[in-house]
C-alpha positions in Angstrom: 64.0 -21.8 37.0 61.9 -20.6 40.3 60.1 -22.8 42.4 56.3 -21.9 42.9 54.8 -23.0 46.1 51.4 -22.8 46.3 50.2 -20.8 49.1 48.3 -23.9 50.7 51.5 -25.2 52.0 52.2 -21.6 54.2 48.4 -22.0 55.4 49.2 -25.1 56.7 52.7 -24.1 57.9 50.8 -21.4 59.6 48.0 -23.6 61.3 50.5 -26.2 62.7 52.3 -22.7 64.2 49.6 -21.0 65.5 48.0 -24.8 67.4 51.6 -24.8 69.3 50.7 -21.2 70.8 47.3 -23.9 72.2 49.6 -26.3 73.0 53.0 -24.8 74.4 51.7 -20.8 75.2 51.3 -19.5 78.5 48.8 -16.8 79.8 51.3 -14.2 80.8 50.7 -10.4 81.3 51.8 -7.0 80.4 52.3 -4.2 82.4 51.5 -1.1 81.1 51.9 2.0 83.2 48.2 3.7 82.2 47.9 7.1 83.9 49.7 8.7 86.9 47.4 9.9 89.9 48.0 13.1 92.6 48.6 11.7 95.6 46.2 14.4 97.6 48.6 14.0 101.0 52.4 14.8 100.5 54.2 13.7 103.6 57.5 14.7 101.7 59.4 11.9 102.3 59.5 10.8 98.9 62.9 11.8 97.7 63.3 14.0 94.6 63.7 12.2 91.3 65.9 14.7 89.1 65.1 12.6 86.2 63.6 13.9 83.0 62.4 10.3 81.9 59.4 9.6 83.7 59.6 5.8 83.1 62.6 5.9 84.8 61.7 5.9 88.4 59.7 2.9 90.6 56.6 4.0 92.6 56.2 7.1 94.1 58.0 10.5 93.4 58.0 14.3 94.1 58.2 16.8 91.3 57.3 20.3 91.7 56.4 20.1 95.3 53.5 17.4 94.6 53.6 13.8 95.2 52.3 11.0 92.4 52.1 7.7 91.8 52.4 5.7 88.7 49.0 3.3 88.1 49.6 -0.6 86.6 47.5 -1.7 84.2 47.2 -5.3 83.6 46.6 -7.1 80.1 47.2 -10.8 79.4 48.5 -12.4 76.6 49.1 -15.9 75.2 53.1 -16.3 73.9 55.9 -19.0 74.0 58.3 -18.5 76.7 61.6 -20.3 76.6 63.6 -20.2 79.6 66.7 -22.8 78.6 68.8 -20.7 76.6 70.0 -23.8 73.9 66.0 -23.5 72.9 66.1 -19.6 71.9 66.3 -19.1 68.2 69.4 -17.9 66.9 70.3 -15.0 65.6 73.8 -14.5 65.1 76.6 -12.9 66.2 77.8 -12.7 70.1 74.9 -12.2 71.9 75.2 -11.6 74.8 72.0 -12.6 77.4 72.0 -11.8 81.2 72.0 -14.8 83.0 68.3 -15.4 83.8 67.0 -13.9 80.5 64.0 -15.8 78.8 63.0 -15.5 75.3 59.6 -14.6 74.0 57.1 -15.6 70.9 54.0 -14.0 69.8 51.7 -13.2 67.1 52.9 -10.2 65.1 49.6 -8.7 66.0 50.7 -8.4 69.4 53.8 -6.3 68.3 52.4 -2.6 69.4 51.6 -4.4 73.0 55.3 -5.7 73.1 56.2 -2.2 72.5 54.3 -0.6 74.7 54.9 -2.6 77.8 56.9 -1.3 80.7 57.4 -5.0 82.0 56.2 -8.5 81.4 54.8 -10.7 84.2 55.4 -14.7 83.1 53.2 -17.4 84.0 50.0 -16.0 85.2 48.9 -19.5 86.8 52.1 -19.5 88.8 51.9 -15.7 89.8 50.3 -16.1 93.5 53.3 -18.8 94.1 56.5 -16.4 93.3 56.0 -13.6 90.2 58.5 -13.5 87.6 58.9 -9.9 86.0 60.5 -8.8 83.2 61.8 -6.0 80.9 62.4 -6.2 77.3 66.1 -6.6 76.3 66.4 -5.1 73.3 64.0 -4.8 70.0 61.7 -7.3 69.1 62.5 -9.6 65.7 60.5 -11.2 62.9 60.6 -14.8 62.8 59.1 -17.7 60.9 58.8 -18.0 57.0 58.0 -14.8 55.6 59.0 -12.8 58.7 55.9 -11.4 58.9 53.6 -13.2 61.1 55.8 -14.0 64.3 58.4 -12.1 66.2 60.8 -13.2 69.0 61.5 -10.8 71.7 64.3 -11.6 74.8 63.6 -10.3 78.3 66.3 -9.6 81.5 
């Protein structure tokens, strides 16, 4: 015989969730490379970057005999960040983490600006003190019950 549980009990289970983003969230940012710019002087001393992958190089780079630069874009976001590893959520297997990897919550709303992100910049309070950066370390995951309104993502 199923067990009906009336959906009152996941709107509460979703309220208490969503107040510990209030109460445990940090203002973080995402950095999102936005447009690259012409640099109008080329002083060629930029070495060539061979790459196909764009997103593959840091700051400036020659192709084709012109000099650009890649522009940051800035957006902040509220999410859970654990940085002890005995609080990430388990998900099996042998996983294995660099050593000064953190683990990531957010709304699954958030998802396509997870995605998107070339880095992740934690802490925005503490950000003038020392700036911790971060890339995403594999695919984000749906957490929570249902799956469906949380995801988990790791960083290196």
């Amino acid at each position: 015989m199923p067990i009906t549980i009336p959906p009152s009990v996941f709107a509460k289970y979703y309220d208490v969730v969503d107040s510990t983003f209030d109460i445990f969230g940090v203002t973080c940012q995402l950095v999102y490379i936005e447009k690259i710019e012409e640099l109008p002087d080329n002083y060629n001393n930029i070495p060539d970057n061979r790459s196909v992958n764009p997103r593959r190089r840091n700051g400036d780079y020659n192709r084709g005999g012109k000099t650009y630069k890649e522009v940051e874009k800035l957006e902040d976001i509220k999410i859970k960040v654990y940085w002890d590893s005995k609080n990430w959520t388990k998900l099996g297997g042998d996983i294995v983490m660099p050593s000064h990897g953190i683990q990531t919550i957010f709304f699954a709303t958030d998802l396509p600006k997870i995605l998107r992100a070339k880095e992740l910049i934690v802490h925005k309070k503490v950000k003038d003190l020392k700036e911790y950066r971060f890339k995403r370390y594999g695919d984000p995951f749906p957490m929570g019950i249902g799956l469906e309104r949380y995801f988990g993502c790791f960083w290196e």
